[in-house]
N, C-alpha and C positions, 0 to 999 in steps of 0.2 A: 356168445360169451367166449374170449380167449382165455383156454387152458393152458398154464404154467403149470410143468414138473422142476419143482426145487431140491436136489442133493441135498443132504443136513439140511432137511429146513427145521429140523427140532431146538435148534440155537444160533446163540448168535447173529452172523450177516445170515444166516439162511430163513432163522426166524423172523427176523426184521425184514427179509424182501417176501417172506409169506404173507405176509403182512400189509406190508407195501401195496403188492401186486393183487390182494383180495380188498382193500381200501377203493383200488382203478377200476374195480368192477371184473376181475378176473377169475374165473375158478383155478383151484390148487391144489395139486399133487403134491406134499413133501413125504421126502424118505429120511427114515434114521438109520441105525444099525443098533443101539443097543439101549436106547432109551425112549421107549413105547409111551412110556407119561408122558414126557416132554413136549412128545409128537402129536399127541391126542391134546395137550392142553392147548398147542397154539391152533391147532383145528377146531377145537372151543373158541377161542377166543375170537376166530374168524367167524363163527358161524353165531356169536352173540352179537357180529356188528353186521346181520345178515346176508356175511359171503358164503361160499362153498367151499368145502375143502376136503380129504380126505390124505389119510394118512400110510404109506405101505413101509414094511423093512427092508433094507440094502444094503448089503457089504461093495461099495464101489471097488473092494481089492478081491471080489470075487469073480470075476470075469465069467465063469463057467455057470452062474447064478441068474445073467442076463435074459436069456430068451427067456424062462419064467419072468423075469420081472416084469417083461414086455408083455407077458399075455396075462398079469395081473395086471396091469396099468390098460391093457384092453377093458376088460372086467369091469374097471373100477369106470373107467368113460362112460361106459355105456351105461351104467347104473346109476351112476350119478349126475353124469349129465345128458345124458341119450343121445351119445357123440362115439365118432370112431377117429376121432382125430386131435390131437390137441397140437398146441401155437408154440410155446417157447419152454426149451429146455436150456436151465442153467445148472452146470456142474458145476456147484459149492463144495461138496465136501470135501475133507482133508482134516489134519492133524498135522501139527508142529512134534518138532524136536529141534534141541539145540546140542550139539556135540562136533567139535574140530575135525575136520579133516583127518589129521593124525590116526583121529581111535574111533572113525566114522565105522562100522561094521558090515558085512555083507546083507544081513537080513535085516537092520536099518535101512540101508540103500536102497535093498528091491522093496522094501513096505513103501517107501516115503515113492517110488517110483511106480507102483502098483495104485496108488493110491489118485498121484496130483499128472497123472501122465496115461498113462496103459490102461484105468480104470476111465474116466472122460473118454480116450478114443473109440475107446468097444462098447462103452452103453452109447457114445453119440451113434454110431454106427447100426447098434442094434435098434434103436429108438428112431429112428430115421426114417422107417416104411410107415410108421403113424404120424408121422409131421405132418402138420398140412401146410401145403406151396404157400411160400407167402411169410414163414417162421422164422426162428430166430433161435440161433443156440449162443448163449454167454457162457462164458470161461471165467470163475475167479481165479486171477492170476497172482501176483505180488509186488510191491513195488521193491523189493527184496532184490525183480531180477536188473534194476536198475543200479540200487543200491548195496555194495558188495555188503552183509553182514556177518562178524564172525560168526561158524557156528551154524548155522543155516545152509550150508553150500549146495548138499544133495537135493531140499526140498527148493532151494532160489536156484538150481539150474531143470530141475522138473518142472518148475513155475515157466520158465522161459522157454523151454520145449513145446508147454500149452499154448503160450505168445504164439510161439510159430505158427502150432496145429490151427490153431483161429484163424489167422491169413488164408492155409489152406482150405480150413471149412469153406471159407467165403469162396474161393474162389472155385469149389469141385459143386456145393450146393448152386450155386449162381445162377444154372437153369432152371433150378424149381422155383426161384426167386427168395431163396433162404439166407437171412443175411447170421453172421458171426462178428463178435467180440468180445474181448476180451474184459475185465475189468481192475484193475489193480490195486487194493485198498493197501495203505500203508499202517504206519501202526494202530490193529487196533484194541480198543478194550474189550476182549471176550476169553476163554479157559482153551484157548488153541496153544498149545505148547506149555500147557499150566499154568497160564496167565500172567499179569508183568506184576512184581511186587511193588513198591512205592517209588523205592530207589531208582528201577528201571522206566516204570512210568517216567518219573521228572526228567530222569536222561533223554527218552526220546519227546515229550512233550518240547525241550529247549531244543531239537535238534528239527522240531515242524514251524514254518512261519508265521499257521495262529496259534501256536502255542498251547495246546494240548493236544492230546491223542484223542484218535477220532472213536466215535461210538458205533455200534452196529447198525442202527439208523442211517448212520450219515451213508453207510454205502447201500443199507437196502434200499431206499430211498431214489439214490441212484441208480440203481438195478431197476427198479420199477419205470421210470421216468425213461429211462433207454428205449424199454419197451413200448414206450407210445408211439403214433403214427407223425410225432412232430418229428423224432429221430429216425425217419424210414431209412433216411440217404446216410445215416453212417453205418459203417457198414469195413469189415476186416482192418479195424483195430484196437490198441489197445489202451487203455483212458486207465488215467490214475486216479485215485481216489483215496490223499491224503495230509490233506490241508497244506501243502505247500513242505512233503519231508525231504529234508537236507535241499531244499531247493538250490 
């Protein structure tokens, strides 16, 4: 059975590719940070459609927190599924903020940077000696880094620095046969940056070409489908995943 570890998989796209990825027949690590119900409820709801799942805590902005997490994600393999290895690691988590440039602040910038940047390099990095050859690390990224949006600048230029890191995965992994990519969901419906109120919804619903905002599904969905063996040969880059925004 291939083992996914999913960042935030307590909500949203992270819930939804928990989801997904236990639907394929896959076992599932998700991590939260501060919402242990949320976490355990989609671990229920995986394990009432008879997958496997299991649930640990993570502050991806704590860097110094890692090598524990690692030898609890040991722990949890071998107990759960009598494995010292698991398949694909997707770095989901994060958090929005919207504020200008102007009055952007320093410990804004390093969070938002800790978080969508610094935090994915050093658990990919830590998490790497249990990969087994053959794996896959996905990146949620932003269609953000294509599309300038006010207000957004720090977290859509950490988004883009991921873009990069992904190329590089691919290509420093490429001996063990580890493929990277990235994914880019454009607007969607979930409490990332407080959610879009009505007004803002219809805004960007009319600025996608099918005309709504996309749901958590639609990108877990594709996160899970990445991961099958039909998509072996893609491999270092980056796929949008937003019904056609500001095409």
């Amino acid at each position: 059975m291939p083992i996914v570890i999913i960042t935030g998989g307590s909500r949203g796209i992270g819930a939804s590719a928990a989801l997904a990825c236990a639907e394929r027949g896959m076992g599932v690590v998700l991590t939260y940070n501060a919402n242990p119900e949320a976490a355990e409820n989609v671990v229920e709801r995986i394990r009432q459609r008879g997958g496997q799942a299991t649930a640990l805590k993570l502050d991806v902005a704590d860097t110094a927190s890692f090598p524990a997490f690692r030898d609890e994600v040991a722990r949890r393999l071998e107990t759960v599924w009598n494995a010292d290895r698991f398949d694909v690691l997707v770095n989901n988590a994060g958090f929005g903020q919207f504020n200008p440039i102007v009055s952007v602040t320093g410990n804004e910038f390093d969070a938002l940077y800790r978080v969508h940047l610094k935090g994915p390099f050093f658990l990919t990095q830590t998490l790497l000696p249990l990969m087994a050859d053959g794996g896959h690390v996905v990146n949620v990224s932003s269609a953000t880094t294509r599309v300038a949006t006010a207000g957004v600048a720090p977290y859509a230029s950490f988004k883009g620095g991921l873009e990069v890191l992904t190329r590089y995965m691919a290509k420093e992994f490429g001996d063990r046969r580890i493929r990277a990519n990235s994914i880019a969901p454009g607007a969607i419906r979930t409490d990332l940056g407080g959610g879009l109120n009505d007004e803002f919804e219809a805004l960007l619903a009319g600025q996608t070409a099918l005309g709504r905002i996309g749901e958590p599904d639609d990108v877990g969905a594709m996160i899970a489908n990445l991961l099958g063996d039909d998509n072996r040969w893609i491999n270092a880059q980056t796929i949008e995943v937003s019904g056609g925004y500001i095409a």
